[in-house]
N, C-alpha and C positions, 0 to 999 in steps of 0.2 A: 098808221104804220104802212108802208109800203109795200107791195107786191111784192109778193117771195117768190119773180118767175125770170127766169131770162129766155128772151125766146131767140131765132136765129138771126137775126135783123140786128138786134144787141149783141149776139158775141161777136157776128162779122165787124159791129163799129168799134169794138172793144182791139179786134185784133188789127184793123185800119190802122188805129193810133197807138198802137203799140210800138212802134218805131217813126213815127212823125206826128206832130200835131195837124190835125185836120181842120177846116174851116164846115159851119153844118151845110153850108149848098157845095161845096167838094164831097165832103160824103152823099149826100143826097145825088147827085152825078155818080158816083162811082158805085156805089148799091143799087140805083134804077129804083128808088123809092123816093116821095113828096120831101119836099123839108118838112112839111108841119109833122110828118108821121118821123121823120129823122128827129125831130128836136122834141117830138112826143118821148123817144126810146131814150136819149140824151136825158132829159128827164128825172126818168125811171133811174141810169144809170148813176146820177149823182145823188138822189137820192141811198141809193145804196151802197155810195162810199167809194165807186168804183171810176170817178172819172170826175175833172174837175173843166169847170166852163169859164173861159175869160172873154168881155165882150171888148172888140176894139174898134168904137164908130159904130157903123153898121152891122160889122161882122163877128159871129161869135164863132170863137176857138176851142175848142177841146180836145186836152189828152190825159192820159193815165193819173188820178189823182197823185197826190208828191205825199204820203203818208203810206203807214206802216201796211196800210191792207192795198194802197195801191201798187205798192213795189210785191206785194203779195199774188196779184192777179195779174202783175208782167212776168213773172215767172212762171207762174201756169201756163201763161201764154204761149210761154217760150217752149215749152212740155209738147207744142201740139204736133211736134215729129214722131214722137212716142203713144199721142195719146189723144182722141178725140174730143175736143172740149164741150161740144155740146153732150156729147153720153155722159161727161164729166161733172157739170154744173147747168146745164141746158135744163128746162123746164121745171119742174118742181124738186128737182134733184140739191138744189140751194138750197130747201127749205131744212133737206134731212141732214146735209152731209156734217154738221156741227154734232148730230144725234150720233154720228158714229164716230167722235172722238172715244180716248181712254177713257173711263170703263166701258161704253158702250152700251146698245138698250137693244132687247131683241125687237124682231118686227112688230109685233103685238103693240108692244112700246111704243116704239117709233110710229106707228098710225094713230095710236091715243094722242101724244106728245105735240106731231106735226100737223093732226088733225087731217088727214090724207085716206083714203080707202086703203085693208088691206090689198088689193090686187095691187095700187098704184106703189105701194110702198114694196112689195114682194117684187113687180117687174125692173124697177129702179134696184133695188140690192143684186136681184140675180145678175143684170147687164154687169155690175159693179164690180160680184166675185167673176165674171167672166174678163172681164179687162185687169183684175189683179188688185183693184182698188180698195178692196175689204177681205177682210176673213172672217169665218164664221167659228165661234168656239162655243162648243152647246148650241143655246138660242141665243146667246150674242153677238150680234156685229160691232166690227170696229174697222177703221181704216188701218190698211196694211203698212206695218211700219216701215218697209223698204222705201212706200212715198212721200218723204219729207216734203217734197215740196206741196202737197196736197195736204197734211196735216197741218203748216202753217199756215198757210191760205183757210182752211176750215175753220183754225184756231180765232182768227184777225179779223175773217168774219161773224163770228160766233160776237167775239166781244163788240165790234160795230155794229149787229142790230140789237144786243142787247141796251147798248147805250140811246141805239135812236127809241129803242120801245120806250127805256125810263126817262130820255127828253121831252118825250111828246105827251107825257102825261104829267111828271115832275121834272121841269127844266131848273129847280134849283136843288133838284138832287142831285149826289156823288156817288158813282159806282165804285167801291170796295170791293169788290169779290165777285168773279162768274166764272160759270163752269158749262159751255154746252148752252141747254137753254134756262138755266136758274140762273139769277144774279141778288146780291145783298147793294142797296145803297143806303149812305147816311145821307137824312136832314136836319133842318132845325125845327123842323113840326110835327105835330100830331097827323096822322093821315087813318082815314076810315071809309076808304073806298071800296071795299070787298075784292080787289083787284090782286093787293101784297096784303102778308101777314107779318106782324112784329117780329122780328129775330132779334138776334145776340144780345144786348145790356135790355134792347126795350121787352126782349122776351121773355127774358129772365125777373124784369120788374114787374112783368106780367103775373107773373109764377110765386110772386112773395121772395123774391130775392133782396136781400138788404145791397141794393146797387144803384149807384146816381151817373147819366152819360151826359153829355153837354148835345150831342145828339142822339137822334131817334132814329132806328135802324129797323130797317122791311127787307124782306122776302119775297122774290117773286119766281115762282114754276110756274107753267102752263096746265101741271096736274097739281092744283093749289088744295092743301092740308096746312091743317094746322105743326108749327113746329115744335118737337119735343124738348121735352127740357136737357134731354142728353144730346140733341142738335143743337139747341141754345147756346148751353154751355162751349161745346169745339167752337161753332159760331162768335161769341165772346173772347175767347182763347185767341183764335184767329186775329180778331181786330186789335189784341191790345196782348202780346205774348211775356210782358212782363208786368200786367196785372195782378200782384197776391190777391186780391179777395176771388177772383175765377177760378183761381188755382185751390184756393181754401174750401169754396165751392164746389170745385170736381168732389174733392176728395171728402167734404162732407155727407156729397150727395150718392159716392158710393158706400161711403159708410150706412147711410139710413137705408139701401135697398131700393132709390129714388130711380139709379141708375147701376149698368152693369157697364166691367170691361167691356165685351162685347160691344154694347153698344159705341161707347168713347172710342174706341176702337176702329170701327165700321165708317166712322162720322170723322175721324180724324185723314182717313186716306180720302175720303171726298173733298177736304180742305188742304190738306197736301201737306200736313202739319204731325206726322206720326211720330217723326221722333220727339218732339217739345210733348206730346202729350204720353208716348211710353216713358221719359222722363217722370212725369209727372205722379203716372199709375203705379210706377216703381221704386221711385227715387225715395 
């Protein structure tokens, strides 16, 4: 997986070719730094989605990648009359900013999650709520919803490393579903790495569910537990919303006392699925 750092060298090449394509010894001239250390930061940069490299001959060209998170971070870009981009995304600040999407994790969280020292993690928020960037509600943070454009750049990368984490260990897995830094993908295999945990059909078959999937479906947090069978279930729900035996399932399993509203409840606004499942609990 790749460094979760941007240092200054990288946003300045970031903001270079934000309005023309660059050549890497044009930039290396105009930052007063080596190529090998320019096309080292180059690099760094496409691997994290943020910038795409075409070679012509000799010379290698780079500008803004042509995908959803690169039109993402030329609007950031364009923010920087408002807004400084390195207090923004500068140094370890990348790692956290997907942790304060909707619902948000308090600090505590956010240092377990990102794996960051509290101090690093309290000095990076404070700068945050002082530029307007997050609000604080109890011990929750979240980004401030006035900045759209900071939310979908957090969102675009959120799901871009989630995808490079589950390529680089399963490249013939499919992502299904993420949120932040948890993601669900389907395969066609058995996996037993202690890395992900079984979710949705494969969790539930885990559990003595009378359920057959065509594939096998994992789990992966950073703060890894096992998944309940009242996550399973929304989890199942999610992937397949016109499934009867999930649905026969919820509702057996609150009948035995297996599972509470509450719970279905709770597990339903994390999958963004509340009304298909108050349907369900009530109908």
């Amino acid at each position: 997986m790749y460094k979760e750092r941007v240092n200054n060298t990288e946003l300045k090449i970031l903001k270079t070719i934000s309005t023309d394509v660059k050549s890497v010894m044009a930039l290396a001239k105009a930052l007063e730094k080596s190529k090998s250390y320019i096309s080292e930061c180059i690099t760094h940069l496409e691997q994290m989605g943020f910038v795409d490299v075409q070679h012509q001959g000799n010379v290698t060209i780079l500008h803004i990648a042509r995908t959803p998170l690169g039109n993402e971070i030329s609007k950031l870009l364009r923010e920087e009359a408002i807004m400084n981009s390195y207090k923004c995304i500068g140094g370890s600040r990348l790692k956290i900013m997907p942790l304060v999407l909707e619902p948000g994790y308090s600090a505590k969280e956010i240092s377990e999650r990102a794996r960051l020292s509290p101090r690093t993690v309290q000095a990076i928020l404070g700068g945050w709520r002082q530029m307007g960037l997050v609000v604080l509600r109890g011990r929750t943070y979240t980004l401030n919803t006035r900045h759209e454009v900071i939310i979908s750049f957090a969102d675009k990368y959120a799901e871009h490393r989630n995808l490079s984490h589950l390529k680089e260990r399963h490249p013939d897995g499919t992502l299904v579903w993420h949120q932040r830094d948890e993601y669900i993908f389907s395969i066609e295999r058995e996996i037993s790495d202690g890395v992900y945990k079984p979710a949705a059909y494969s969790r539930l078959a885990e559990l003595n569910f009378d359920i057959i999937s065509r594939n096998e479906y994992y789990h992966y947090s950073p703060i890894s537990s096992e998944i309940s069978k009242a996550e399973a279930l929304i989890q199942a729900l999610k992937m397949d919303m016109l499934n009867p035996r999930v649905k026969q399932f919820i509702q057996q399993s609150i009948g035995n006392g297996s599972v509470t509203h509450k719970e279905l409840e709770e597990y339903s606004k994390k999958y963004s699925i509340q009304m298909e499942v108050e349907g369900n609990l009530h109908g």
